[in-house]
C-alpha positions as a LaTeX table, in Angstrom:
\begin{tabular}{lrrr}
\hline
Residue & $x$ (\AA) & $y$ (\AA) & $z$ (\AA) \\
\hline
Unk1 & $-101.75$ & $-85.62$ & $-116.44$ \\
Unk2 & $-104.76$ & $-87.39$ & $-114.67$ \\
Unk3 & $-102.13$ & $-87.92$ & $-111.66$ \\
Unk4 & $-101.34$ & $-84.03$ & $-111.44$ \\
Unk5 & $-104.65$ & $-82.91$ & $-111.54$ \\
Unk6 & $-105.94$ & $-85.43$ & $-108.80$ \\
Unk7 & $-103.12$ & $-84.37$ & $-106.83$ \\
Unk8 & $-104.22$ & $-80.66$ & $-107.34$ \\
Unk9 & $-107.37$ & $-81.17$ & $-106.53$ \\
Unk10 & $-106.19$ & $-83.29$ & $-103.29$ \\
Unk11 & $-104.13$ & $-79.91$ & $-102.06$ \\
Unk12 & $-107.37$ & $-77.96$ & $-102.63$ \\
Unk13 & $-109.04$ & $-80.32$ & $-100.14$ \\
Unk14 & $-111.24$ & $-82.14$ & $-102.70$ \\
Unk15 & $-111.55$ & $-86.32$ & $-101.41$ \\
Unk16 & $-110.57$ & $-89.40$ & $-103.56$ \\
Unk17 & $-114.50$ & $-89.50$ & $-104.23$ \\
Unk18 & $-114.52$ & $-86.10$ & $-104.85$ \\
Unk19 & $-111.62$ & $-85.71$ & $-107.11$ \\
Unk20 & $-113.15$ & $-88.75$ & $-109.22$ \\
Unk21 & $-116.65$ & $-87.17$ & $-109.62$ \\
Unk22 & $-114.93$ & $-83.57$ & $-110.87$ \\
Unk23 & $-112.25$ & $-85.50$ & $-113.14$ \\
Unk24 & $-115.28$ & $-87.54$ & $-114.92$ \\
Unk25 & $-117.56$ & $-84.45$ & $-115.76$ \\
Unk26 & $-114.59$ & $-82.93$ & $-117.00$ \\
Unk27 & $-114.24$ & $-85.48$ & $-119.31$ \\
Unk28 & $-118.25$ & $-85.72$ & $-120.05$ \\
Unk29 & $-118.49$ & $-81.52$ & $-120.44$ \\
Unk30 & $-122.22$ & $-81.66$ & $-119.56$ \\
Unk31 & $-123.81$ & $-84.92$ & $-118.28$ \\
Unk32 & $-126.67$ & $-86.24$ & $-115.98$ \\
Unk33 & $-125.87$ & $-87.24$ & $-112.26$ \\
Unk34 & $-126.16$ & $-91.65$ & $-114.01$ \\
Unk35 & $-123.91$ & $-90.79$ & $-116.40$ \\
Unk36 & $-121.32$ & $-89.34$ & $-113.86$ \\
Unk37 & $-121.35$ & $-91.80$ & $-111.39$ \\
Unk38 & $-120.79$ & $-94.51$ & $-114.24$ \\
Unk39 & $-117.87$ & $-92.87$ & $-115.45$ \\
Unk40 & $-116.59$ & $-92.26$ & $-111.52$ \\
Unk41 & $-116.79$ & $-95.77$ & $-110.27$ \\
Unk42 & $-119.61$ & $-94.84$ & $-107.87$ \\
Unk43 & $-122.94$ & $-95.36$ & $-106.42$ \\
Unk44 & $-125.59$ & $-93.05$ & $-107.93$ \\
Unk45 & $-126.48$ & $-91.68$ & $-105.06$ \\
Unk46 & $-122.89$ & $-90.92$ & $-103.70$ \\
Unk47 & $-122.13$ & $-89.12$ & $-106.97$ \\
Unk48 & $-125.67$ & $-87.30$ & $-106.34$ \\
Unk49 & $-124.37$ & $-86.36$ & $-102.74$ \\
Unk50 & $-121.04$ & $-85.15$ & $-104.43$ \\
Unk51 & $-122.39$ & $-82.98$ & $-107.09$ \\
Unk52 & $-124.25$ & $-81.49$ & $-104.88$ \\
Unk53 & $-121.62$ & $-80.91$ & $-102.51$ \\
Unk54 & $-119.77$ & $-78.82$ & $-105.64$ \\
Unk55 & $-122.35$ & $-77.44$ & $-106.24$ \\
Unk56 & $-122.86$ & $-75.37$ & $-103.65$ \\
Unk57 & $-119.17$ & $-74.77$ & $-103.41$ \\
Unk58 & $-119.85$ & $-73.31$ & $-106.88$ \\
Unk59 & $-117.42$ & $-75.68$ & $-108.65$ \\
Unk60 & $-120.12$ & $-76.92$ & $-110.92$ \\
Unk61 & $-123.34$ & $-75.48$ & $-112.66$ \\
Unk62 & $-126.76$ & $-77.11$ & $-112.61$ \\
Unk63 & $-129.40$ & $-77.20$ & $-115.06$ \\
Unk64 & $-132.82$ & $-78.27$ & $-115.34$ \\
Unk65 & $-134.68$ & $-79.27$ & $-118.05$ \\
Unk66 & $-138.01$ & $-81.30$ & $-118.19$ \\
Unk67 & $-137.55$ & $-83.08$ & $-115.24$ \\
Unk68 & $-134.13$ & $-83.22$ & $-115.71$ \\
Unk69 & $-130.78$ & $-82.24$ & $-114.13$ \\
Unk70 & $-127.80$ & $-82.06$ & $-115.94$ \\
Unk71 & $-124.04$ & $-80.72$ & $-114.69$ \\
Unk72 & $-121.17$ & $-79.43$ & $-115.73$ \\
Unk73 & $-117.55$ & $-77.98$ & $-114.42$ \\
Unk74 & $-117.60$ & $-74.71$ & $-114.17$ \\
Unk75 & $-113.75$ & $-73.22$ & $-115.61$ \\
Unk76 & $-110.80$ & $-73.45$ & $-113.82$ \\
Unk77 & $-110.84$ & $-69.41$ & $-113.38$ \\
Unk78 & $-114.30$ & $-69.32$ & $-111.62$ \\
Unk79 & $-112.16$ & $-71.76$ & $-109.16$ \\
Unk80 & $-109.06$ & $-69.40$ & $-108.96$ \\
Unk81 & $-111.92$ & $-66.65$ & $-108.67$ \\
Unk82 & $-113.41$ & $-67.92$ & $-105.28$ \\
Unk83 & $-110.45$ & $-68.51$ & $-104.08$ \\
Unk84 & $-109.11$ & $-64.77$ & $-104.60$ \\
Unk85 & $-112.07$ & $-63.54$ & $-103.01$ \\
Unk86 & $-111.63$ & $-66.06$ & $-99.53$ \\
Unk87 & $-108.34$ & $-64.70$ & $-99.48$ \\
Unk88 & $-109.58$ & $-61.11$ & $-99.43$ \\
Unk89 & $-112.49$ & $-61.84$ & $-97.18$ \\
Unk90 & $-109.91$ & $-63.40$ & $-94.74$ \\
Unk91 & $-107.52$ & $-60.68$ & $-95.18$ \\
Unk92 & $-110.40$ & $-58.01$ & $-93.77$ \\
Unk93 & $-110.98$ & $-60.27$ & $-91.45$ \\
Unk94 & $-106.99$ & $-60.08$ & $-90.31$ \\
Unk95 & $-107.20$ & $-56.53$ & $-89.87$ \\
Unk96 & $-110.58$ & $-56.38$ & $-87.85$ \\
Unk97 & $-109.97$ & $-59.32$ & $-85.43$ \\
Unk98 & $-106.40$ & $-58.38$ & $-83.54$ \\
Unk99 & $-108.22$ & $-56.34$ & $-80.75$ \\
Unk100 & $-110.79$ & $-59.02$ & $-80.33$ \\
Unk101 & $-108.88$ & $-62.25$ & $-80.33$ \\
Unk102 & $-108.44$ & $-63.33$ & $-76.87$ \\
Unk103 & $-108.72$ & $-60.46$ & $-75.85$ \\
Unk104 & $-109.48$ & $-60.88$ & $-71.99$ \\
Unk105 & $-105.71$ & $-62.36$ & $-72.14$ \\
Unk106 & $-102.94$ & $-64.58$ & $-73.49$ \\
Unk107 & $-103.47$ & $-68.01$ & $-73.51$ \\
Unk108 & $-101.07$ & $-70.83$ & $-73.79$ \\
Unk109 & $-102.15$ & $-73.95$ & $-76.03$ \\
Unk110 & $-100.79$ & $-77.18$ & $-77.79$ \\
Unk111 & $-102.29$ & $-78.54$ & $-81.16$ \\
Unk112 & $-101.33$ & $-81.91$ & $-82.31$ \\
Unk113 & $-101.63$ & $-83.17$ & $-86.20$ \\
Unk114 & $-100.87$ & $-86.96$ & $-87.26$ \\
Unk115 & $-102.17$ & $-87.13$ & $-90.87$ \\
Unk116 & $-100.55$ & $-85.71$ & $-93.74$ \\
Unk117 & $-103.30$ & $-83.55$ & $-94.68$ \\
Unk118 & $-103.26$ & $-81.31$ & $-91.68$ \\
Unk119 & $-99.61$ & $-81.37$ & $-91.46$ \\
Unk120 & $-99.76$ & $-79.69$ & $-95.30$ \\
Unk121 & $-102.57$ & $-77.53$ & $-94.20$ \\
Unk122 & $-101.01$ & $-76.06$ & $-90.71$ \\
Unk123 & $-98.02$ & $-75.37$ & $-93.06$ \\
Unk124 & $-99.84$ & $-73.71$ & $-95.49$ \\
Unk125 & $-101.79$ & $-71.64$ & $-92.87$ \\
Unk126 & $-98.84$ & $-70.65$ & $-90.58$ \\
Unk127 & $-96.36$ & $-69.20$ & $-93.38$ \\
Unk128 & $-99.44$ & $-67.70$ & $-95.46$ \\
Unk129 & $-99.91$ & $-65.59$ & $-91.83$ \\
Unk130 & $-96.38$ & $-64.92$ & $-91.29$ \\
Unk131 & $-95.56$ & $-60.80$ & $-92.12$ \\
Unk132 & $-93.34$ & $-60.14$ & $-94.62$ \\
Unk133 & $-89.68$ & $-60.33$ & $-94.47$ \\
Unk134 & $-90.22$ & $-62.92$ & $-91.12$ \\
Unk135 & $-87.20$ & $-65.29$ & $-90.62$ \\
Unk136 & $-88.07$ & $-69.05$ & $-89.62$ \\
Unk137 & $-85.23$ & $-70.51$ & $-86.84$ \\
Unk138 & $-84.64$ & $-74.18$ & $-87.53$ \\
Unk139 & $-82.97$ & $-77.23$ & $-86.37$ \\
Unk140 & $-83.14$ & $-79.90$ & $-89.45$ \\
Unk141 & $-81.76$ & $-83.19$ & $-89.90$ \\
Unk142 & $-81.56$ & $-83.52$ & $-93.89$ \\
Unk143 & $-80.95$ & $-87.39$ & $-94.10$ \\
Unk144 & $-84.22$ & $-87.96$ & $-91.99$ \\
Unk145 & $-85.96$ & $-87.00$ & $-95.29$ \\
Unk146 & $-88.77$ & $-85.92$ & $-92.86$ \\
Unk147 & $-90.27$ & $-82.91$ & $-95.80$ \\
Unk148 & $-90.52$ & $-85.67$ & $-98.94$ \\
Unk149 & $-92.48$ & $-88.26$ & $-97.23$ \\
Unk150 & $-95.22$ & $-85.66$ & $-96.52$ \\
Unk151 & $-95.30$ & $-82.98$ & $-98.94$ \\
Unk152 & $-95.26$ & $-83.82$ & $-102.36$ \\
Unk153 & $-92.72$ & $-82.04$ & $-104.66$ \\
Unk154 & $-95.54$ & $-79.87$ & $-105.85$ \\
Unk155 & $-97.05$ & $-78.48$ & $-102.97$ \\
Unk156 & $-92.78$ & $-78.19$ & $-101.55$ \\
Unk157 & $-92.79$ & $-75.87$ & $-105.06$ \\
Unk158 & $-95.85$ & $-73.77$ & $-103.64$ \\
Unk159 & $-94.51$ & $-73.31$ & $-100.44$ \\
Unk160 & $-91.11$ & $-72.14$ & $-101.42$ \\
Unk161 & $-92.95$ & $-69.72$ & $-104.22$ \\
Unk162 & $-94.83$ & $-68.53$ & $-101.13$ \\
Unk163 & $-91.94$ & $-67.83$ & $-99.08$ \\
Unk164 & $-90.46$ & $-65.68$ & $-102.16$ \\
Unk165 & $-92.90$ & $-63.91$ & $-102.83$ \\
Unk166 & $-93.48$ & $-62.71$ & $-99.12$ \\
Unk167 & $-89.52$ & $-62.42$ & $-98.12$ \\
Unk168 & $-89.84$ & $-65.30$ & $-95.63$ \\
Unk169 & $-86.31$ & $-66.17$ & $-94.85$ \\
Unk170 & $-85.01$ & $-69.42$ & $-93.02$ \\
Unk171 & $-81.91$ & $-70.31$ & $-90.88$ \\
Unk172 & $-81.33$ & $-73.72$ & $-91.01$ \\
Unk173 & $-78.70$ & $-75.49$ & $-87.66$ \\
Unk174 & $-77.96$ & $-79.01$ & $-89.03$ \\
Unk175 & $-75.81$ & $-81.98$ & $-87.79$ \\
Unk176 & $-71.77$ & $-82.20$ & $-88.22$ \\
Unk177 & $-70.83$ & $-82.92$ & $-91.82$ \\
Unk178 & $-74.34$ & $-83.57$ & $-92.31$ \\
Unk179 & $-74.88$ & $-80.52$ & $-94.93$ \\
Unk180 & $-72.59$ & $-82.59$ & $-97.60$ \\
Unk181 & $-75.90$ & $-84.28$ & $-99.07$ \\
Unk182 & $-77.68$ & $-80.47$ & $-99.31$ \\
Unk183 & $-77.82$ & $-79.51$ & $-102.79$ \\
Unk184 & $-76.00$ & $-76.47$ & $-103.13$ \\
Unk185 & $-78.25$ & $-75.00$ & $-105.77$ \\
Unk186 & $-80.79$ & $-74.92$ & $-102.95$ \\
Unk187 & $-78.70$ & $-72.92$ & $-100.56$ \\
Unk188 & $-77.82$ & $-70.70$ & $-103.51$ \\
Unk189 & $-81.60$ & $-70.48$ & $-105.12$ \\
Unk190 & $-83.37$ & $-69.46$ & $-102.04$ \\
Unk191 & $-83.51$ & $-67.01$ & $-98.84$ \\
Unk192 & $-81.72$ & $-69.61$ & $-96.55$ \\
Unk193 & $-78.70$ & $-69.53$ & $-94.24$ \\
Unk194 & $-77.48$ & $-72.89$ & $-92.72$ \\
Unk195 & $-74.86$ & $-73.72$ & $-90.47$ \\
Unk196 & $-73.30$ & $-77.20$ & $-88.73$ \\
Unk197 & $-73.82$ & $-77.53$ & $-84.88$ \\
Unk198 & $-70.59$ & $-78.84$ & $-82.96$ \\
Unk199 & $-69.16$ & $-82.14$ & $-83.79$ \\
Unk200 & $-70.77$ & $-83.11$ & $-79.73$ \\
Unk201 & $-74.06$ & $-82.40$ & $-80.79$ \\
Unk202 & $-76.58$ & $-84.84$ & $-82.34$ \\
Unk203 & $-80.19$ & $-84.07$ & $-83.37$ \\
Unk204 & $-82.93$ & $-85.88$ & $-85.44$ \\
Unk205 & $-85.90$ & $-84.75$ & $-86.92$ \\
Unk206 & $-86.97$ & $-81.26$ & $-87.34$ \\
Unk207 & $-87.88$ & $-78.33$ & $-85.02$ \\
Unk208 & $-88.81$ & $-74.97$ & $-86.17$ \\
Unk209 & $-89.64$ & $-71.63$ & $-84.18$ \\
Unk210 & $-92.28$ & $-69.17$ & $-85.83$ \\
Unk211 & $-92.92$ & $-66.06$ & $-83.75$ \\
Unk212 & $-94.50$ & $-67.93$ & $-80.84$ \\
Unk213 & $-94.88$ & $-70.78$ & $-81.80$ \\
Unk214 & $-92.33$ & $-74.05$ & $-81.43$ \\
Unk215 & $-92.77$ & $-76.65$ & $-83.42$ \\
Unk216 & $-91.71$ & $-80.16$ & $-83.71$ \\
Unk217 & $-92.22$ & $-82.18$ & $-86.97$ \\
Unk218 & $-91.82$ & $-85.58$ & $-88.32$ \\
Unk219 & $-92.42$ & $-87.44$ & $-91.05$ \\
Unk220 & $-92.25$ & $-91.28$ & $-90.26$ \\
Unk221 & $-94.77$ & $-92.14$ & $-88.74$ \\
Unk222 & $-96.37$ & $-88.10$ & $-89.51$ \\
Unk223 & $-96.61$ & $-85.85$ & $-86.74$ \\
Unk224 & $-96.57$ & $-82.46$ & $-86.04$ \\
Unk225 & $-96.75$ & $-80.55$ & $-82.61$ \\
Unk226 & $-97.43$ & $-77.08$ & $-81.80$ \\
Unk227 & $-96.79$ & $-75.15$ & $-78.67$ \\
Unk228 & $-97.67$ & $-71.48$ & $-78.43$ \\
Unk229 & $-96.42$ & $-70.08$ & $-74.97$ \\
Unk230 & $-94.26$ & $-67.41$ & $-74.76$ \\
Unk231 & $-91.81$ & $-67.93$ & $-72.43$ \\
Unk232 & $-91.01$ & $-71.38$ & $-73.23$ \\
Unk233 & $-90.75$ & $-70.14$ & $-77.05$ \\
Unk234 & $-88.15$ & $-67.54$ & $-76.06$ \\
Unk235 & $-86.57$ & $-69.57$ & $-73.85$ \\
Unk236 & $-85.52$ & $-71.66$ & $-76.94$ \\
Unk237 & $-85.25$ & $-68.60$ & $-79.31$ \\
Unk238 & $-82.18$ & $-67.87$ & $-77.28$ \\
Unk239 & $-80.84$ & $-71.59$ & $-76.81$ \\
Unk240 & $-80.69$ & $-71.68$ & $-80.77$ \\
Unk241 & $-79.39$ & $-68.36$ & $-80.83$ \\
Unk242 & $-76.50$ & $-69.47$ & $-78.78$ \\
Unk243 & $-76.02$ & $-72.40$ & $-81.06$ \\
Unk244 & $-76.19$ & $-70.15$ & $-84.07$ \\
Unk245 & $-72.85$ & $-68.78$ & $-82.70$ \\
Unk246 & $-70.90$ & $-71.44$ & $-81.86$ \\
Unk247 & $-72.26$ & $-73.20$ & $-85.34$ \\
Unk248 & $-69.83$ & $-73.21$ & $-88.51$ \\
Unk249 & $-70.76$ & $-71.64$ & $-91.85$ \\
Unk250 & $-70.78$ & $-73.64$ & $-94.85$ \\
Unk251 & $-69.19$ & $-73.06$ & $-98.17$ \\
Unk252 & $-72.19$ & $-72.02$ & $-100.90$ \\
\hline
\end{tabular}
């Protein structure tokens, strides 16, 4: 149980210091800033720094008495609370930004990510902005294992609860007689489509395009690039399109 919820709190972008300080007043209910650094493992005055932090994140209440501050965790719906009203905050922001952003022109650009953390987070961000009913082109190599050694099998739950929910659909081009170790459950259970490339044709590691975006991923060592520039995107939109055709279906 303690291993879920530090791994919840690790998606939510809570540190190992962090996670530690919530998980002991938790425990405690209501305790003074000594008593929660004991239980933590911690210096005083990191824990101090930490419940502050929370604090004014409003994951924890404050109270003063005599001289005297004491804390405790506020409940898991204020959390889910703050979190619903982000997501509409963001949301008006969606709908008043498109006629400012960039607009004196379309830029290119190239982002880079190497830790695990912002490889879970641009994932997170890119199919939470992706309308409804979108379809995800991808070349995959499924023995490469490159999706298990960075997401866990939680946040891989989230995501593909996400993609429900919104419609998102995926077409997956894999290696010759590599679809054999694809659990056919998955294929069955979710809004995918996968086909083998030609016998000639090798690939490893993943590459997926997202509206304008092409993306290369893998997990070993982690790494993740991004390159948003039109013409090179659909200049590869129709490669795998071609591809897609001469590609062989795959019994369900």
């Amino acid at each position: 149980m303690i291993k879920d919820i530090k791994s919840y709190l690790k998606e939510l972008g809570f540190s190992k210091s962090e996670a530690a300080v919530y998980i002991a007043l938790s425990k405690l209910g209501e305790a003074r800033a000594s008593q929660i650094a004991k239980a933590a493992d911690l210096p005083r005055t990191t824990a101090i720094s930490i419940l502050n932090k929370l604090a004014a994140e409003n994951y924890l209440t404050t109270h003063q008495y005599k001289g005297v501050i004491s804390y405790w965790i506020e409940s898991p719906q204020v959390m889910l609370d703050l979190l619903e009203t982000k997501m509409g905050i963001a949301k008006k922001l969606q709908a008043a930004l498109p006629n400012l952003y960039r607009s004196s022109g379309r830029f290119p650009s190239a982002k880079f990510f190497d830790t695990k953390q912002g490889i879970k987070n641009f994932i997170e961000k890119t199919l939470n902005g992706l309308d409804k009913g979108s379809v995800i082109l991808t070349i995959d190599t499924p023995h490469e294992g490159n999706y298990t050694k960075i997401l866990t099998e939680d946040f891989r739950e989230i995501i593909i609860d996400l993609k429900r929910k919104r419609g998102i659909r995926t077409n997956i081009l894999v290696p010759f007689s590599s679809s054999a170790i694809i659990s056919r459950d998955k294929i069955t259970s979710r809004e995918i489509k996968i086909r083998e490339m030609p016998k000639n044709l090798d690939f490893k590691g993943s590459l997926w395009l997202i509206e304008d975006k092409l993306i290369n991923f893998s997990g070993n060592p982690p790494f993740l690039s991004v390159i948003s520039q039109g013409p090179i995107v659909e200049g590869m939109k129709a490669i795998y399109r071609y591809l897609w055709e001469i590609s062989g279906t795959i019994d369900k």
